[in-house]
C-alpha positions in Angstrom: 46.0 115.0 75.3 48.9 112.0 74.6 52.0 113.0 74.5 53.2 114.4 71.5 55.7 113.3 69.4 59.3 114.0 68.4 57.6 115.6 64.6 54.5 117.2 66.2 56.5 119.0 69.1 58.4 120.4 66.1 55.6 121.8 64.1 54.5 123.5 67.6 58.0 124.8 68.3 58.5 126.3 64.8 54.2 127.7 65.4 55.5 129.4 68.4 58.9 130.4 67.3 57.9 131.7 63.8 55.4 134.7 64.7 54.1 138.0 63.7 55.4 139.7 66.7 58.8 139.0 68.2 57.2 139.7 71.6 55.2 136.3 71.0 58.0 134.2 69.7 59.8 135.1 72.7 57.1 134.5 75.3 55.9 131.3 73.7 58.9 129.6 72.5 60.5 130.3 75.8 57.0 128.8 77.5 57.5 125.6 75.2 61.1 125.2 76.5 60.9 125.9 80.1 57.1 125.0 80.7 55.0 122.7 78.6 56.5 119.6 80.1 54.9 120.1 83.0 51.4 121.2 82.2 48.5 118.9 82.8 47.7 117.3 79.4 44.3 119.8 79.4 46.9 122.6 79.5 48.9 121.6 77.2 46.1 121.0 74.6 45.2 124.3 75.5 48.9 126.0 75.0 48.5 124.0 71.6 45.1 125.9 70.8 46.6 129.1 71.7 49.7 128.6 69.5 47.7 128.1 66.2 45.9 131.5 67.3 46.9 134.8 65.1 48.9 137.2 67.0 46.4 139.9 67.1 44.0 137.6 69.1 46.4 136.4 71.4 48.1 139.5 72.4 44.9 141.2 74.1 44.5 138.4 76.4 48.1 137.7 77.4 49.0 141.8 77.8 45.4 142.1 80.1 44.3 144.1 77.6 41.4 141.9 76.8 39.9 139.3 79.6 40.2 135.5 77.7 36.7 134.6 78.1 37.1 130.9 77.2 37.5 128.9 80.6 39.5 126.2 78.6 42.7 128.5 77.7 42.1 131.3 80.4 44.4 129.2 82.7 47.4 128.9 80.3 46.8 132.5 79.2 47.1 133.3 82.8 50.5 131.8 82.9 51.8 133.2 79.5 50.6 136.5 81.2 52.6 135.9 84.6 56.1 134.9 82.4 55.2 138.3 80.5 54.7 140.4 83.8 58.1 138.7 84.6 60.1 139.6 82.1 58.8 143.3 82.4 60.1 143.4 86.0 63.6 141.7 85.2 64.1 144.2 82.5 63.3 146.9 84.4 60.1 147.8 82.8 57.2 149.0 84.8 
């Protein structure tokens, strides 16, 4: 994946910041900020896949409800998962 542009890092910033679920725009606009710099360009076309994904597909996977069965995103899910498991133990969650 090239890099992408000043206008197309926008559109994904305002696709992970503008969700259905607040838990989402959290988790993935803070995975934009702090992370998708310094993904391999196959994870970062894959974070872009998963970004265009509705909520209530994407939620299963990254909550282990649902096993992400698609070897291309099942590593970035994986991550998204490991920032959400993260944020449960800083805030005292179980």
């Amino acid at each position: 994946m090239a890099a992408l542009d000043t206008a197309a890092l926008s559109r994904l910033r305002w696709r992970c910041t503008r969700r259905a679920m607040l838990e989402m725009d959290l988790l993935l606009g803070e995975f934009l900020e702090k992370e998708f710099s310094s993904l391999a360009p196959e994870e970062q076309a894959a974070f872009v896949e998963l970004a265009d994904c509705e909520d209530m597909k994407l939620w299963p996977w990254i909550s282990g409800r649902e096993a992400c069965e698609d070897t291309r995103l099942a590593s970035v899910v994986a991550m998204l998962r490991r920032r959400l498991d993260g944020a449960h133990t800083r805030n005292g969650a179980a």
